[in-house]
C-alpha positions as CSV (number, residue, x, y, z in Angstrom):
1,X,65.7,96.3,57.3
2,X,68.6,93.9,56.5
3,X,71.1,95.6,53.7
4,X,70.7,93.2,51.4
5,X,66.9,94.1,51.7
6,X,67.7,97.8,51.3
7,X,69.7,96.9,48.3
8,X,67.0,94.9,46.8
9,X,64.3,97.3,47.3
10,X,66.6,100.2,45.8
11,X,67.2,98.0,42.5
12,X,63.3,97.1,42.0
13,X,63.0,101.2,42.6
14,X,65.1,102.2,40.3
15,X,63.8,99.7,37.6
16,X,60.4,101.2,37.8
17,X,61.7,104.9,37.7
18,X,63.3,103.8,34.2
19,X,60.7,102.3,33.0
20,X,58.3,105.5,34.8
21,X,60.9,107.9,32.5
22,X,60.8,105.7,29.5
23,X,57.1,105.6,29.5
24,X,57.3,109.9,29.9
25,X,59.6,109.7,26.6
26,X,63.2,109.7,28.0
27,X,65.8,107.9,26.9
28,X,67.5,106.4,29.3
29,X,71.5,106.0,28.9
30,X,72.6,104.9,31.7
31,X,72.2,103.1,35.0
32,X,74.3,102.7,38.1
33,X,77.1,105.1,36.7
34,X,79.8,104.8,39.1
35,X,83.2,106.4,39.8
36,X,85.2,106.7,42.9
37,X,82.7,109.3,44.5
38,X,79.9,107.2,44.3
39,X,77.2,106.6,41.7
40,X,74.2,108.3,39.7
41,X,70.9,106.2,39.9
42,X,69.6,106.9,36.1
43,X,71.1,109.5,33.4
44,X,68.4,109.6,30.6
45,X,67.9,112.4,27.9
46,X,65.0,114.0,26.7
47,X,64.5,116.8,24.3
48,X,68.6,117.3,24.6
49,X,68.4,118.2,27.7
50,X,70.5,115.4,30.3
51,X,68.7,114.8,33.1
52,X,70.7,113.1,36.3
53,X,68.3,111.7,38.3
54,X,68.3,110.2,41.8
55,X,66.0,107.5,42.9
56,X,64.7,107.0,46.4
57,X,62.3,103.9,46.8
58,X,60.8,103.5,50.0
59,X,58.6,100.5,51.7
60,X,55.5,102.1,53.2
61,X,55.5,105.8,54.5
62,X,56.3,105.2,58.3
63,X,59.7,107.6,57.9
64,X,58.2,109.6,55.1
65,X,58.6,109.8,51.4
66,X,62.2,108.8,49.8
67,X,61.9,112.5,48.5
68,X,62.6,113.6,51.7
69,X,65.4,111.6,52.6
70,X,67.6,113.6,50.6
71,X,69.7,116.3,52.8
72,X,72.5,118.6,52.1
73,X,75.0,116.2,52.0
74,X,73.2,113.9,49.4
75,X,72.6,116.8,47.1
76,X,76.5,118.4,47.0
77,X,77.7,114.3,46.6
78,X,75.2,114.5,43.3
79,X,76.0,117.3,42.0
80,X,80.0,116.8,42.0
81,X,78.9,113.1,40.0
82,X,76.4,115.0,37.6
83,X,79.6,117.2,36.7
84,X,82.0,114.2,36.7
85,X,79.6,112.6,34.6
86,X,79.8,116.1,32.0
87,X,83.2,116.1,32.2
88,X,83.6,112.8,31.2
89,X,81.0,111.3,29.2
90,X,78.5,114.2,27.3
91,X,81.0,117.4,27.1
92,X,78.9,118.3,24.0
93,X,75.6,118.4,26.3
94,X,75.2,122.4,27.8
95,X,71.7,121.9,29.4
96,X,71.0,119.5,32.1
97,X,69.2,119.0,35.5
98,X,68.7,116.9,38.9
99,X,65.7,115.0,39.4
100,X,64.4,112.9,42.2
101,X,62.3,110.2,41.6
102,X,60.1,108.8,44.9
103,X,58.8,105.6,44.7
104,X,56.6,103.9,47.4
105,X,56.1,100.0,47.3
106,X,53.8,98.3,49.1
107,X,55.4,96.1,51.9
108,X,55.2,93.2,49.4
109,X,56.8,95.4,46.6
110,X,54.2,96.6,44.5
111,X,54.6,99.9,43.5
112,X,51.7,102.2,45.0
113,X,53.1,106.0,44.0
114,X,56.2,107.9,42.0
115,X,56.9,111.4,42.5
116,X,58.8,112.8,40.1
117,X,60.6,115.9,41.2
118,X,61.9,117.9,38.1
119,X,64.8,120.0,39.0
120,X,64.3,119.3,42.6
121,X,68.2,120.2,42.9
């Protein structure tokens, strides 16, 4: 798959995993937060807890879920953003967590299934 593909397909995911959360009453804050490390998918709140969460969007199944994508390395580079993201942004927030959210399209883009992995991390 061409990056520009990738990219595309990982913006339509993460659309629908706002929208999934929205619909599940978060609010979402922000998209796309970057900093020089990288960048956290969706930070949404809900019930004052922050929730980080990490979207993987896949097309079809043939390497598995987007869930399962998600190794060691992945997982440390998240957390040190999710405490950059404290540090700099909600200092007044104690409670917060890492989610995953999985989404499968169709190979035309439709989305077939989310899995929402609450503090997967």
């Amino acid at each position: 798959m061409s990056r520009d593909r990738r990219r595309e397909t990982g913006r339509i995911g993460e659309a629908l995993a706002a929208r999934y959360l929205e619909n599940k009453g978060y609010n979402i804050l922000e998209t796309n937060w970057r900093n020089r490390y990288g960048e956290l998918d969706l930070i949404a709140e809900r019930a004052g807890e922050l929730v980080i969460v990490e979207v993987r969007t896949t097309r079809g199944r043939q390497y598995g879920y987007g869930f399962q994508s998600i190794g060691r390395r992945k997982q440390q580079q998240v957390r040190k953003l999710a405490l950059a993201y404290l540090q700099s942004r909600q200092p007044q927030m104690a409670s917060f967590r890492i989610d995953v959210i999985s989404v499968l399209l169709s190979p035309s883009g439709v989305p077939l299934r989310f899995d929402h992995l609450e503090g997967a991390f």
